[in-house]
N, C-alpha and C positions, 0 to 999 in steps of 0.2 A: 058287435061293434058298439062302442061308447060313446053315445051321443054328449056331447059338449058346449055348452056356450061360444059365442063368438069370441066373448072377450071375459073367460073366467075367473071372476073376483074373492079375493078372501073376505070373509064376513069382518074381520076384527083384525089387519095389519098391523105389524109394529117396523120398526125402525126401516129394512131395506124392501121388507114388503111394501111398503106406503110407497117409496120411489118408483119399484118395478109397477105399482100400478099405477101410477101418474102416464109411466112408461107406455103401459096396457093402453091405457085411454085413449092417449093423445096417437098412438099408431091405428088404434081400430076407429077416432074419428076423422083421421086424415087420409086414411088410405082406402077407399074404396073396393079395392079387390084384395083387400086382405080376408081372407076366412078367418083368420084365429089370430088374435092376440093373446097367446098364454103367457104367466109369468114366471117365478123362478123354475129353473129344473134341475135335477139332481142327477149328480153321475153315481149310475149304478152299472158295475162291474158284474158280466156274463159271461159264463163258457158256453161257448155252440162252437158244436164238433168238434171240441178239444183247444179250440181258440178260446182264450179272453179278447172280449171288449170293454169298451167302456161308455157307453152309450147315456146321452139325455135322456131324462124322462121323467115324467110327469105326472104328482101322483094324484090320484083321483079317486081314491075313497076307498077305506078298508085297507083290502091287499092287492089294490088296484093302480096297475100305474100303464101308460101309454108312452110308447117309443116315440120320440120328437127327430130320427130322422126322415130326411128326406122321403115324402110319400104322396104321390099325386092324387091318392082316395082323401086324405086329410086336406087337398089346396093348398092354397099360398098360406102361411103361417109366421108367426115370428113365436121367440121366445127366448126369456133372460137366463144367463148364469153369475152368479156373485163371485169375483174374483177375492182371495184375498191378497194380505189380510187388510182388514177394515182397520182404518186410524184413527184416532179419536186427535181432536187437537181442540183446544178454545170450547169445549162443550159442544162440539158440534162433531161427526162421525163421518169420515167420508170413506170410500168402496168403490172401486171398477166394477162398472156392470155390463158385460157383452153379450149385446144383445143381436142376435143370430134373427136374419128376416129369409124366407126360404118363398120362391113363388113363380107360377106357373107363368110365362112370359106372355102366352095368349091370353092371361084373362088382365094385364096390363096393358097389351099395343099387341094384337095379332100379326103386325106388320113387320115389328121389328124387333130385336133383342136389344134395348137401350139399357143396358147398365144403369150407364152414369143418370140418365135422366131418376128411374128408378132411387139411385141414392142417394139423388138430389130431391126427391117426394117422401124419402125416408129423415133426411136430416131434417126436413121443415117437420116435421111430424115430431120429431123428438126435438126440438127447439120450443114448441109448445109443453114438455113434460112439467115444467118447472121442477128447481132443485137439480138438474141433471146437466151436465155441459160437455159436449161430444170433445174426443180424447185422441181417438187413432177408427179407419173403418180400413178391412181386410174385403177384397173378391176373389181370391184364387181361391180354388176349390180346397187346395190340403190346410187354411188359411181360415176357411169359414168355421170350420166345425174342428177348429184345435182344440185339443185337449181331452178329444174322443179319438174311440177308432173309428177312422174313416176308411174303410179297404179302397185301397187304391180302382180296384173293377167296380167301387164303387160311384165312380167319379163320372156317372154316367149321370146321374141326378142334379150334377149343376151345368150340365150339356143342356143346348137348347132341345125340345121347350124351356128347361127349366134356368134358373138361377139363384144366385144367394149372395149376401154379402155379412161381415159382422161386423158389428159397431161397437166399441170401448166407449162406454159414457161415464164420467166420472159424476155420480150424484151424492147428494151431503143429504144429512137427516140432523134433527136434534132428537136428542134420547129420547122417551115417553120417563118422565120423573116417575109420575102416579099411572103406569096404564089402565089401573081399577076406576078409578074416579069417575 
């Protein structure tokens, strides 16, 4: 198993990495029962048993990358994907960033499954990001994790305990002119 940072940062960001970690930050300082704030993930395409999927994932050194669905040994977690394409307008770059918050409902209220309160501690959380201004937010389960396969018997993972929502956040960057400097 791949032990990991709570909220693991790239040493040297540029353009939409600097957003997703404004992103990182402000979700692993507001949210207390978050485990993981990871940042961009990549869809990488897998046959098992003769299926493709297309599954997030997260690479972590060498030829090393970790699954970002749903998994109750990893906790509550979040993590971004970069929609494109990215525009550029006035010198300035803007990008949809959906960011996917996944989390075990007893380690936020044992008592109840509150959604909305939930994405109402997520929106203040990414209201802090600066540069980033919420866009559209999905909770149906085939809805959280679009754009992956999600096997339908998979849909057992945003069943209580668990759940999940994703958030469309439109964030703007300025280019890096010199990033050597």
């Amino acid at each position: 198993m791949i032990i990991m940072d709570r909220i693991p940062l790239k040493t040297h960001p540029y353009l939409f990495d600097k957003a997703v970690q404004n992103i990182q930050k402000a979700l692993g300082a507001n949210l207390g029962w978050l485990d993981h704030a990871f940042g961009l993930a990549e869809r990488i395409t897998r046959v098992i048993d003769g299926k493709k999927y297309i599954l997030p994932n997260l690479w972590v050194g060498g030829n090393e990358y970790i699954d970002l669905l749903p998994d109750r040994m990893m906790g509550s977690f979040s993590f971004c994907c970069l929609d494109e394409p990215q525009k550029c307008t006035d010198g300035r770059m803007k990008a949809r960033v959906q960011v996917v918050v996944w989390w075990d409902t007893r380690k936020v209220d044992a008592e109840l499954r509150d959604t909305e309160r939930v994405k109402s501690q997520v929106l203040d959380a990414l209201s802090r990001a600066g540069g980033c201004e919420v866009a559209e937010i999905y909770d149906r389960p085939a809805s959280v994790y679009k754009g992956f396969t999600f096997d339908e018997t998979a849909a057992y993972a945003l069943m209580h305990p668990f759940a999940g929502i994703r958030v469309g956040v439109d964030c703007y960057v300025e280019p890096d002119c010199n990033p050597y400097v």
